[in-house]
N, C-alpha and C positions, 0 to 999 in steps of 0.2 A: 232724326234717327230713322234708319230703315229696320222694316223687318225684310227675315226672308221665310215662308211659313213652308215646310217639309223638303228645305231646304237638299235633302242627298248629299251626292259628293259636291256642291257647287255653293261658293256663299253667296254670289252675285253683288260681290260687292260689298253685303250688309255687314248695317252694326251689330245686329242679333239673329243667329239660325236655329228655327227651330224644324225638330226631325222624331220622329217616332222611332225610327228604326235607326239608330248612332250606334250603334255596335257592328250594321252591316246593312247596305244599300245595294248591292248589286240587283235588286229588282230594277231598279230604275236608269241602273247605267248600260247606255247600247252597247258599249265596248266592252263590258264587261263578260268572263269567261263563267258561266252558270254551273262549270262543271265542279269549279276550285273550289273551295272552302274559302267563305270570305267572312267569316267569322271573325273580323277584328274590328275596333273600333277607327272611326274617321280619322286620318289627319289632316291636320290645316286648314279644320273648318275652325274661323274665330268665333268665339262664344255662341256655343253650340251647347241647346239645350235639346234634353231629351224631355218632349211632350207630346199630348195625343191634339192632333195638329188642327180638329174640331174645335175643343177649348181650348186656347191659345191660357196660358198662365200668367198675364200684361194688365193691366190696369186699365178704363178705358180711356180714347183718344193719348194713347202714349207714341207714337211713332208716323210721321210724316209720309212716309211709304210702306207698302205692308205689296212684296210681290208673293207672287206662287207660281211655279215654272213646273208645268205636266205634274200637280197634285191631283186636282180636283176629277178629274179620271177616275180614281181610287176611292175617295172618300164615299161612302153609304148614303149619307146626307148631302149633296155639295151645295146648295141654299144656306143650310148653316155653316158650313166652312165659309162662304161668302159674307154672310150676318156677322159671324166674327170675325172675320178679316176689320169689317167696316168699323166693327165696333173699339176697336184695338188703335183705327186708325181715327188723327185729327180730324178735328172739321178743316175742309179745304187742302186734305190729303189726298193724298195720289194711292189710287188700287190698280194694281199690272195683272194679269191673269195670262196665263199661256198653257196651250193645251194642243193635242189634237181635233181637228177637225170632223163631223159626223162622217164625213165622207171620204176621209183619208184611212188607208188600210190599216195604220195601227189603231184603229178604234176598235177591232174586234180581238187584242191584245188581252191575254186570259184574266192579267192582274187589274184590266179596266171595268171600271163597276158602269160606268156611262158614257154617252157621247153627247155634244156639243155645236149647235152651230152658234153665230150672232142673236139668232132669234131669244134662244134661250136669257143672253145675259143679258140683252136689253127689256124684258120682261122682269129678270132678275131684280136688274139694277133701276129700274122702275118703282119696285117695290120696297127698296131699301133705302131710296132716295139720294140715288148714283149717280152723277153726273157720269152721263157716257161722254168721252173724251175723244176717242180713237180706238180705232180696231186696226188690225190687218192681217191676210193672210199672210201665209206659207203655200207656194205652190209645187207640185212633186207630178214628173210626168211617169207613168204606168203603161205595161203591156196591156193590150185589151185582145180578148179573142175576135173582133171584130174590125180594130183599127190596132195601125203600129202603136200609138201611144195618144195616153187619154191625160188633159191636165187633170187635175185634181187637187183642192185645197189640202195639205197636208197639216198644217198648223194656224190655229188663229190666235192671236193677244187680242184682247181686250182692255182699256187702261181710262179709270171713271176717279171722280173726283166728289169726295164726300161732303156733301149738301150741308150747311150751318143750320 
């Protein structure tokens, strides 16, 4: 079973989404118009639970994949959003993380509580006994005052594998 942890408008796939905010996610959607009223609840997210996406509401080792797609940004704590990702997840489970980058311009995004490089989650996943798997960027090229255009890491995944 996969999960997908503050899932938004997106299930990726999964057998179970869960979301804090299911009544209305335009925080999180770029296309999204901030001026509307989006005070309704999702459709066509399949089993979609409303929970607080720190304490996932699962048993542990219940689900083979446990992603998170631009959460962990948000979260106050993101160490225990990752602890319980793990913990929710099998031994010899799959953890995917995707996020913005420390050094790409939406990290300084008002609703972002933190930023991110690899450093971070291999230290993370070190300590929670993550098998790191793969990473990769997202690359986004930017006006610079100095040159036409600067690359810039814009998003990284992370995707580790939970230790027996």
């Amino acid at each position: 079973m996969k999960l997908n942890v503050g899932c938004g408008h997106k299930s990726l796939g999964c057998d179970v989404n869960v979301d804090l905010f299911v009544e209305a996610t335009a925080h999180r959607s770029l296309d999204a118009d901030m001026r509307v009223n989006t005070d309704k609840r999702l459709e066509g997210i399949p089993n979609l639970i409303k929970a607080d996406c720190i304490y996932l509401p699962f048993r542990n080792s219940m689900f083979d994949v446990t992603l998170s797609n631009h959460l962990i940004e948000h979260i106050d704590e993101p160490f225990l959003l990752l602890k319980e990702m793990k913990r929710v997840t099998k031994p010899d489970g799959i953890i995917r993380i995707t996020t913005p980058h420390k050094l790409s311009h939406n990290r300084k995004w008002i609703m972002h509580k933190h930023s991110f490089n690899f450093g971070w989650f291999i230290k993370a996943f070190q300590v929670l006994s993550i098998e790191l798997l793969g990473s990769k960027k997202n690359y986004k090229y930017y006006p610079h005052d100095y040159l036409p255009l600067v690359r810039v890491p814009y998003f990284i995944q992370v995707t580790g594998r939970v230790k027996k």
